[in-house]
ROKOLPA-733288 format. One record per residue (C-alpha): x, y, z. Coordinates in steps of 0.5 Angstrom, whole numbers, padded with zeros to 4 digits, always signed. Example, Ala and Ser with C-alpha at 12.3 -4.5 7.8 and 13.67 -1.06 7.14 Angstrom:
2
+0025-0009+0016;+0027-0002+0014;
This chain:
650
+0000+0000+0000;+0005+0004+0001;+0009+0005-0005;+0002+0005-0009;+0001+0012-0004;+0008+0014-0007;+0007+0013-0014;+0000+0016-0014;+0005+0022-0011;+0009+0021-0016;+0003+0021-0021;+0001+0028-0018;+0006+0032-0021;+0004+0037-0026;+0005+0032-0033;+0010+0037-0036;+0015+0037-0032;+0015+0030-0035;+0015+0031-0041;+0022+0032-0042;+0024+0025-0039;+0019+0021-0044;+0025+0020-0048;+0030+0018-0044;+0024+0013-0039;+0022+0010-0046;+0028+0009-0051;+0031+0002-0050;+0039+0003-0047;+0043+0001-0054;+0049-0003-0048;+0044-0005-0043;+0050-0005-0037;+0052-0001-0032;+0059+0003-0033;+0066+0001-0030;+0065+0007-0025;+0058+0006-0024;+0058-0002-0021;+0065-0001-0017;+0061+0005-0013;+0055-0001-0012;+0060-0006-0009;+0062-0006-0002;+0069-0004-0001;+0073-0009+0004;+0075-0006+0010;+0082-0006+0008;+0081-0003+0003;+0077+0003+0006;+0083+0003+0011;+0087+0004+0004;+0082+0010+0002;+0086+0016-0001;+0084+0022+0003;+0087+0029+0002;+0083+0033+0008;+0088+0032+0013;+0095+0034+0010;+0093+0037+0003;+0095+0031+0000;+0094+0024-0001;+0095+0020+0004;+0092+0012+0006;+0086+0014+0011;+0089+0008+0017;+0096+0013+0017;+0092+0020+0018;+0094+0024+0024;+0086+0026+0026;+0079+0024+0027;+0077+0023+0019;+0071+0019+0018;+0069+0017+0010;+0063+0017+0007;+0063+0013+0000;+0059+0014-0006;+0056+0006-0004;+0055+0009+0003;+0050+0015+0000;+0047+0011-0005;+0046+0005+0000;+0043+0011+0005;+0036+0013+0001;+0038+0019+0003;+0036+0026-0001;+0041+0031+0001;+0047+0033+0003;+0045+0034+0011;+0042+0028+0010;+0048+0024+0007;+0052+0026+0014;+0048+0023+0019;+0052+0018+0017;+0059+0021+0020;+0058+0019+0027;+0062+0024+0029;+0058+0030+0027;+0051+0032+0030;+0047+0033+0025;+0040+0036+0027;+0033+0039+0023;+0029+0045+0025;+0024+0045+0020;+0023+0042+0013;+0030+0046+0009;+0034+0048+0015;+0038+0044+0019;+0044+0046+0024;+0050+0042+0023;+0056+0041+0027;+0063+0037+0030;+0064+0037+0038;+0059+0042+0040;+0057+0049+0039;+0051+0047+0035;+0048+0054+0035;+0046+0058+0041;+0042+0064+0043;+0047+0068+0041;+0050+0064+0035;+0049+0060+0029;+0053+0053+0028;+0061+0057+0026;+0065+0053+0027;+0065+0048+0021;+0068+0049+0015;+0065+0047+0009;+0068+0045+0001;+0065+0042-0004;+0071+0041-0010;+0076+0045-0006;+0071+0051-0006;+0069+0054+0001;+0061+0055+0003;+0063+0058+0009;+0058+0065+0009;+0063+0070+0011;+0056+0074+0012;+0055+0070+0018;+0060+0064+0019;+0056+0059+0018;+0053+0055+0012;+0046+0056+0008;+0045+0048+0008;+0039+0049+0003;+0044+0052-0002;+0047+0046-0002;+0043+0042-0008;+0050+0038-0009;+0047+0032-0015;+0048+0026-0010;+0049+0021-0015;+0056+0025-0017;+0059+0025-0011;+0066+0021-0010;+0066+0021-0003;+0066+0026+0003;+0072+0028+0009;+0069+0029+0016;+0074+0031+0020;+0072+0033+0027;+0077+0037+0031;+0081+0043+0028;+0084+0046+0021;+0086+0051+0022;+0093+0051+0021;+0091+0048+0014;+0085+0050+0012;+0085+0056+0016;+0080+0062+0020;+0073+0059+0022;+0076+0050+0021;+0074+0051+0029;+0071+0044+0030;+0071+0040+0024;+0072+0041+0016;+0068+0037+0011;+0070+0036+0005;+0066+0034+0000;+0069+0032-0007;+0065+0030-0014;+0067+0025-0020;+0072+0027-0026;+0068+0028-0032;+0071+0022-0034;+0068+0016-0029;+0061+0020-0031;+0059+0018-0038;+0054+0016-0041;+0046+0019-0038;+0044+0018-0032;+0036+0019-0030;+0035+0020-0022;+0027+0020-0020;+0024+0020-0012;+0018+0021-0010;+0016+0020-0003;+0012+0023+0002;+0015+0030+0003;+0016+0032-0004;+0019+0029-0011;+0026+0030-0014;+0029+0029-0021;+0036+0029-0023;+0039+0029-0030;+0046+0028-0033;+0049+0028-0038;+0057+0025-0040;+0062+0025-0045;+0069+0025-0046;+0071+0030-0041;+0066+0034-0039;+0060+0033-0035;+0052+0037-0035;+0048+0035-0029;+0041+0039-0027;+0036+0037-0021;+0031+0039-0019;+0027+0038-0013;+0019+0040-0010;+0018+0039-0003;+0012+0040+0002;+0011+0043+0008;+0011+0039+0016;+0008+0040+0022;+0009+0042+0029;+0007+0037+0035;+0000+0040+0035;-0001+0038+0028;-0001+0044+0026;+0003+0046+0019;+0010+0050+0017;+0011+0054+0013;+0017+0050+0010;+0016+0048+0003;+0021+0050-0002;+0022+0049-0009;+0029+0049-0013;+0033+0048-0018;+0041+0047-0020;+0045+0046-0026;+0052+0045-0027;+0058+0042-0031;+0065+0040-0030;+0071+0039-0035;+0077+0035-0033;+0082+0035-0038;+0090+0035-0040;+0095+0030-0040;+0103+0028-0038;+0104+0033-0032;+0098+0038-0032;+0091+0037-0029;+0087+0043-0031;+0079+0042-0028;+0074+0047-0029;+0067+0046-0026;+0062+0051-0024;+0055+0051-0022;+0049+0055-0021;+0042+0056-0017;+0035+0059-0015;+0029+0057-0010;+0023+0060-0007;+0023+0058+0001;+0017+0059+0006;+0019+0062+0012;+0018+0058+0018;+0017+0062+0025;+0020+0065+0028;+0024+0067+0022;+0032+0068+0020;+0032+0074+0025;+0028+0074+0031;+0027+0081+0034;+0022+0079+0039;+0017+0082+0035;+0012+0077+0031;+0013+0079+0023;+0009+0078+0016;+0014+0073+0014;+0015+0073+0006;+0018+0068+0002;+0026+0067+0001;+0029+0068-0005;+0035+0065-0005;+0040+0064-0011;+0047+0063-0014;+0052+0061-0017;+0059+0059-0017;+0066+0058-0022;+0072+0054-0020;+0078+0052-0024;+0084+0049-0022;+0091+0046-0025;+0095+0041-0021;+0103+0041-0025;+0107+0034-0023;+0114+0036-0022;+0120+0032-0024;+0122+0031-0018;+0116+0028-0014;+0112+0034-0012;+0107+0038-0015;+0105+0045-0016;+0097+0047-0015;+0094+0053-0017;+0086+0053-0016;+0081+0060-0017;+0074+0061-0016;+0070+0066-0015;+0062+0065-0012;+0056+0069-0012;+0050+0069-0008;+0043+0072-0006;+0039+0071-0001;+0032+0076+0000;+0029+0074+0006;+0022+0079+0007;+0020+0083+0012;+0028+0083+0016;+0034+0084+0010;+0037+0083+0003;+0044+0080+0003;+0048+0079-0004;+0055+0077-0003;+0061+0076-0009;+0067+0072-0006;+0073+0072-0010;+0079+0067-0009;+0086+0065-0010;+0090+0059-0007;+0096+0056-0009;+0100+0050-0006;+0106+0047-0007;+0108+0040-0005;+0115+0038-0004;+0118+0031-0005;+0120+0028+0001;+0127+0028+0003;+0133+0027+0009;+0128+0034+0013;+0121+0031+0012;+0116+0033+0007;+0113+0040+0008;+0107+0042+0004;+0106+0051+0004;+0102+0055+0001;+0098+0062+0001;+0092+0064+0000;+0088+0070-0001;+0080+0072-0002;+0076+0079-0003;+0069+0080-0002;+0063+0084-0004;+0058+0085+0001;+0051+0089+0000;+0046+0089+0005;+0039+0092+0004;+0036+0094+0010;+0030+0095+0013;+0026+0098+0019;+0027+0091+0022;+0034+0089+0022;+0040+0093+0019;+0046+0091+0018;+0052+0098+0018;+0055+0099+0014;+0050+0097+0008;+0056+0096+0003;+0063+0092+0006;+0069+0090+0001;+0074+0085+0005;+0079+0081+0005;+0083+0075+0007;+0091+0073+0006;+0094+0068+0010;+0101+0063+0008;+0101+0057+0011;+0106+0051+0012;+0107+0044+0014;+0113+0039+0015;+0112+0031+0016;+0117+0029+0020;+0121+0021+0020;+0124+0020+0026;+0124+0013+0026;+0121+0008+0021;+0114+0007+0025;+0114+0015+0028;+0113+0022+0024;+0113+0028+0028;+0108+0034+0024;+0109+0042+0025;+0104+0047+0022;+0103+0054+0023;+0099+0059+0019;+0098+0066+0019;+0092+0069+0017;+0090+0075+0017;+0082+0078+0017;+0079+0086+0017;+0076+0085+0024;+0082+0082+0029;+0088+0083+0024;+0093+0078+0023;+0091+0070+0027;+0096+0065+0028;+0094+0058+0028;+0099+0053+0030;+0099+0045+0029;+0103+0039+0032;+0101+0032+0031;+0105+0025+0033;+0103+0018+0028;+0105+0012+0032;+0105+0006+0027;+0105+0001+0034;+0104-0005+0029;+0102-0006+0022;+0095-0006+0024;+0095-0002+0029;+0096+0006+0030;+0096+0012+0036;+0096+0018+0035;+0096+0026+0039;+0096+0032+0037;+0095+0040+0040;+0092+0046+0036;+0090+0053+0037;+0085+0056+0032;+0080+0061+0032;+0074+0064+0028;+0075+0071+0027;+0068+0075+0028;+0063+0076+0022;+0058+0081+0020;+0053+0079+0024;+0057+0078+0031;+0060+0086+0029;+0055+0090+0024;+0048+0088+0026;+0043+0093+0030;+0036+0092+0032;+0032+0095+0030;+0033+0098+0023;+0033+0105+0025;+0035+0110+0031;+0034+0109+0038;+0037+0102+0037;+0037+0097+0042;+0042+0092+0039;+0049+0097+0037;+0053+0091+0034;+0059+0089+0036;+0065+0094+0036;+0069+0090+0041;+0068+0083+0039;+0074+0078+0039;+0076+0072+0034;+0074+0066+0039;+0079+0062+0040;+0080+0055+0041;+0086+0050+0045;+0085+0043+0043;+0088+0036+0046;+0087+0029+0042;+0089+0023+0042;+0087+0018+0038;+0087+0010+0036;+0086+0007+0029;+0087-0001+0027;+0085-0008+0025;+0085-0012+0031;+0081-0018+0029;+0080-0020+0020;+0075-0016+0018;+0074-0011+0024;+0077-0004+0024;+0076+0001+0029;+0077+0008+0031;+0077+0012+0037;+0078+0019+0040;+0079+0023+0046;+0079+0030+0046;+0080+0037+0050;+0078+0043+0048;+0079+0050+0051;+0075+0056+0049;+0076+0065+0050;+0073+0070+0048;+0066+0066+0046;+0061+0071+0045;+0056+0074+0050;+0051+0079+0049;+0052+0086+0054;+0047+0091+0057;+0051+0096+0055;+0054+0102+0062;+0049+0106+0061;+0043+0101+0060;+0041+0103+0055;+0042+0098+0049;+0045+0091+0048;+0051+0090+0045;+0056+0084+0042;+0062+0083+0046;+0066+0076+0048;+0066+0075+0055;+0065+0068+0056;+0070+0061+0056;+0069+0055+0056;+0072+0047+0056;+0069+0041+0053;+0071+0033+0054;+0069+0028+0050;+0071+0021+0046;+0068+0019+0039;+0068+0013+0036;+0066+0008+0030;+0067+0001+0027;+0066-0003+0022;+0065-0011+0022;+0065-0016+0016;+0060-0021+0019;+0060-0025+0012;+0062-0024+0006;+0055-0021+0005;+0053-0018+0011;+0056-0011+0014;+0055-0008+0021;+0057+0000+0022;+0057+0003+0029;+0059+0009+0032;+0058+0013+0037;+0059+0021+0042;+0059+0023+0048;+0060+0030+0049;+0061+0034+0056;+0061+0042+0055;+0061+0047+0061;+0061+0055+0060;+0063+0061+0066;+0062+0068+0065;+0069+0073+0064;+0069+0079+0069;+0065+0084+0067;+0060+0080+0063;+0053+0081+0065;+0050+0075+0060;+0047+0071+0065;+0043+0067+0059;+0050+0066+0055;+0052+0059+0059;+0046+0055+0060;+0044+0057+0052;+0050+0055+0050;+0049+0048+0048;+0045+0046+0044;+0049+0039+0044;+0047+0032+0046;+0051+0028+0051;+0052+0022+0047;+0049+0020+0041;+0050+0012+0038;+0048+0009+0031;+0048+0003+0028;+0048+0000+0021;+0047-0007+0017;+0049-0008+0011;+0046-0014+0007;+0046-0017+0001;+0040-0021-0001;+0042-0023-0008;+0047-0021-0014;+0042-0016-0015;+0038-0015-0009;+0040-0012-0002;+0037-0009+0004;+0040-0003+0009;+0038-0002+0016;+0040+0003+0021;+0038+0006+0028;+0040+0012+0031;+0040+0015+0038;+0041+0022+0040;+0040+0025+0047;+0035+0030+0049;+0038+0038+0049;+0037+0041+0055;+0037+0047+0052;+0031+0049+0049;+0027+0042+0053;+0027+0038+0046;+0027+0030+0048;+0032+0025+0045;+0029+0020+0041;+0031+0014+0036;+0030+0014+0029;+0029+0008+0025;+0032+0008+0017;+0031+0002+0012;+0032+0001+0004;+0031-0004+0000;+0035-0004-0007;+0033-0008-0013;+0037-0008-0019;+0032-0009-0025;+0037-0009-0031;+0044-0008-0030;+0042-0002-0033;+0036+0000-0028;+0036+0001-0021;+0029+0001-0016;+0029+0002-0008;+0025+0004-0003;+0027+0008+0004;+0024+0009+0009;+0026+0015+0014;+0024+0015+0022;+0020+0009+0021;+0018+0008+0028;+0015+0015+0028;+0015+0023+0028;+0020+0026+0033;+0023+0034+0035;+0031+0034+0033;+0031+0043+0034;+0029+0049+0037;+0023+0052+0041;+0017+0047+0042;+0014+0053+0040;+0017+0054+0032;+0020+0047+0032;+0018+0043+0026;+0016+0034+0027;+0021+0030+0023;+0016+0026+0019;+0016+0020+0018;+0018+0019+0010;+0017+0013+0005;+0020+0014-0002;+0021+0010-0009;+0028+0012-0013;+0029+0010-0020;+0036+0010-0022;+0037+0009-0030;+0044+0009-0033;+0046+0008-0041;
């Protein structure tokens, strides 16, 4: 009964957004089988072989994962087709190490090892890339997750590091980097027709390869949820995105260039981007973008290698009745990778961006000045150390320098220990920061004089100490496990201050902080056809007020973490074209705003129809609806969600 409700769902879509699939739907494939590319990613890795997994997040350049010095989890092209999952904040529910929470049907707060949002600020300590290019909003130092349609089907793999980045990766990589990386156009040919209907809304997803380049187009439409009293929320949206990717070039050059661009309508939940205290008549949100990255990777004759990468990303967002924001990012990195030698290994590079920043103001909210130029510069190195065949010692630093708090020094120092062949330690001690942004400095309430907010003139960057230590190894065939320990301090935390005169508010720093907290995660080959994936946090934080700080509320709203969460995965493979996923997630209450912790029940099956063809059916939050975020008052119920897709590749 179920999948005939969602194919008359699907049947209900207005007829002509069909018609362009007709064609493809109907047309027989002239080779019915899937692509090299395509039937690698539908096959399980072995768990060695994800342990010899390339990753490029933790020292810039290819390294196994079972040797990285840090917390790094990866989520495969496999583990996202196997999910069911219809988008990016979605797909990182898989990352045990992230806490991924929805507050309504588009909005999520993300985050690594705390600090998921507060009374006085969004999610800012995680930075985001997608194709070495940053999503990180300068506006407000966090990530616009509807904004982020990234074509699932593309994506080669996603780098979750919990823990610092800075000394690499630079301000604002506080708490973690998630690094998410698509296919070259050359592992993409061929056309790929993605269609999933369920019970929220539909998606389609176009695309089309050849030789080396790459055209993909999405296109989503989604309904509206409910708060706990039944009552509806104002969250649909719909979008669309469409993109293309070129990679080309031969012997000792690599050149990319892949660029993107997108536009949404949004229904504004309340109580809407920016709350005032004052109920407003909240529009719908027009959101829209686009982006243009190119990039040049030269071998050297000696071993290393030289990269040169540019883009430059433009984004509006228009959210009645609070603001107007439009936002033009131009940057240039560059890196250059020595050979090893009797020294080490050193990595350096430098990096420098320029922003526009135009802000229409309303009787709401202002943002002065309305117009603001920015620019960032940093230089940054990394040496890797052998001090023995089992040992290497690696020193980093960076110098990065901001327009709000001038130039930051963010350095790192880490010790990989290969105790046995399957088996490896490692620790490390960073200090990184995340520089203020226009929201923490430049926002004033209302839009006019007298202002009860008067922005933030003496906010500082907040600063983190960080302690890991860490284990990665095999103990067992078929058994991999990976666990930290971490100890964070934190300075200058933002707090918001009745001003001497007590007349107005205004921004400030004065608060600190400490969390201690241990992560984990496995897997396990039961059979050759069965595979279990577990993981699991536990999370301590404490905040005190600085000397002079009258933000009361700053400590105990602090936290919008859980304690522990923990997640269980089956993998199974029926048959040769037939598999069944089932995963469980707990995640504990937040304190903060009373929401209660719940469990959620996820299960797929998928059916390989032809080698050309494949039919699934997901279920997400089986056991029931349930509050992950935000007020009871505003807070939207995760529904429960059944879904048919229907993946075709010629």
């Amino acid at each position: 009964m179920a999948a005939a409700s969602i194919a008359w769902n699907a049947m209900k879509m207005t007829p002509l957004r069909w018609i362009p699939l007709a064609p493809l739907l109907l047309a027989p494939p002239a080779a019915a089988q899937l692509s090299a590319v395509a039937a690698d990613a539908m096959a399980d890795m072995s768990i060695e072989e994800l342990a010899n997994i390339q990753v490029t997040s933790v020292s810039k350049k290819p390294e196994r994962l079972a040797a990285a010095a840090a917390s790094v989890f990866v989520i495969t092209a496999d583990d996202i087709r196997r999910s069911g999952a219809a988008s990016v904040p979605e797909v990182l529910r898989l990352a045990p190490n992230l806490q991924v929470a929805q507050s309504s049907g588009y909005s999520y707060a993300i985050s690594a090892r705390g600090f998921n949002s507060s009374r006085n600020t969004v999610p800012n300590k995680l930075l985001v890339l997608i194709d070495g290019r940053s999503v990180y909003s300068p506006f407000f130092s966090g990530v616009t997750w509807d904004a982020q349609q990234v074509m699932l089907e593309d994506i080669e793999r996603i780098e979750v590091i919990s823990g610092p980045g800075g000394t690499l990766w630079g301000l604002n990589a506080v708490n973690g980097v998630i690094n998410i990386s698509t296919r070259a156009a050359g592992a993409t040919r061929g056309s790929l027709v993605a269609l999933r209907a369920g019970q929220r809304g539909n998606h389609v997803a176009l695309r089309q390869g050849a030789g080396d380049w790459r055209l993909q187009a999405t296109y989503l439409n989604e309904r509206h949820t409910e708060l706990a009293s039944g009552a509806p929320v104002k969250d649909a949206r719909h979008q669309w995105q469409a993109g293309m990717r070129r990679d080309w070039g031969g012997g000792a050059d690599l050149f990319s260039v892949h660029g993107n661009a997108y536009r949404g309508a949004l229904d504004q939940p309340e109580p809407g981007a920016i709350t005032t205290g004052t109920k407003l008549d909240l529009g719908t949100v027009g959101s829209s973008g686009a982006s243009l990255t190119a990039r040049w990777t030269h071998a050297l004759d000696s071993g290393g290698s030289l990269m040169l990468q540019a883009y430059i990303d433009h984004s509006e967002r228009d959210v009645p009745p609070t603001y107007a924001e439009r936002i033009q990012v131009a940057d240039l990195q560059f890196q250059h990778s020595l050979p090893a030698n009797r020294i080490g290994q050193l990595v350096w590079g430098a990096n420098v961006r320029h922003t526009w920043d135009a802000v229409t103001n309303s009787a709401t909210v202002a943002f002065l000045p309305a117009k603001v130029r920015q620019n960032w510069a940093s230089l940054f190195g990394q040496n890797e150390l052998a001090l023995r065949d089992n040992l290497r010692l690696v020193l980093g630093a960076r110098v990065e320098h901001n327009d709000y708090t001038g130039a930051e020094f963010l350095p790192s120092m880490r010790l990989a220990w290969q105790v046995a062949p399957q088996h490896a330690l490692w620790g490390g001690v960073s200090r990184t920061v995340r520089a203020p942004s226009r929201l923490d400095a430049d926002t004033f309430i209302p839009g006019k004089p007298p202002y009860l907010l008067r922005g933030g003139p003496r906010v500082r960057s907040e600063v983190a100490k960080v302690f890991e230590l860490g284990y990665r190894g095999q103990p067992l065939p078929g058994l991999s496990i990976s666990a930290t320990v971490f100890h964070n301090r934190y300075d200058h935390l933002r707090t918001q201050e009745v001003d001497v005169t007590r007349s107005f508010l205004t921004f400030d720093s004065k608060m600190e902080g400490k969390s201690r907290g241990i992560e984990m995660w496995g897997s396990y080959q039961a059979t050759p056809w069965w595979r279990l994936n577990a993981g699991s946090m536990a999370l301590h934080q404490r905040f005190a007020l600085k000397a002079g700080s009258n933000d009361s509320a700053a400590p105990r709203t602090s936290g919008r973490d859980p304690s522990h969460t923990a997640q269980l995965r089956s993998t199974f493979i029926l048959s040769t074209d037939k598999e069944i996923d089932v995963a469980v997630r707990k995640v504990a209450r937040l304190a903060s705003d009373q929401v209660p912790g719940y469990r959620a029940l996820d299960a797929r099956f998928g059916w390989r129809v032809r080698r050309d063809m494949e039919l699934s059916v997901s279920g997400h939050n089986l056991n029931g609806a349930h509050a992950e975020y935000g007020p009871l008052a505003t807070r939207s119920e995760v529904p429960r969600e059944v879904a048919l897709k229907l993946v075709w590749m010629h």
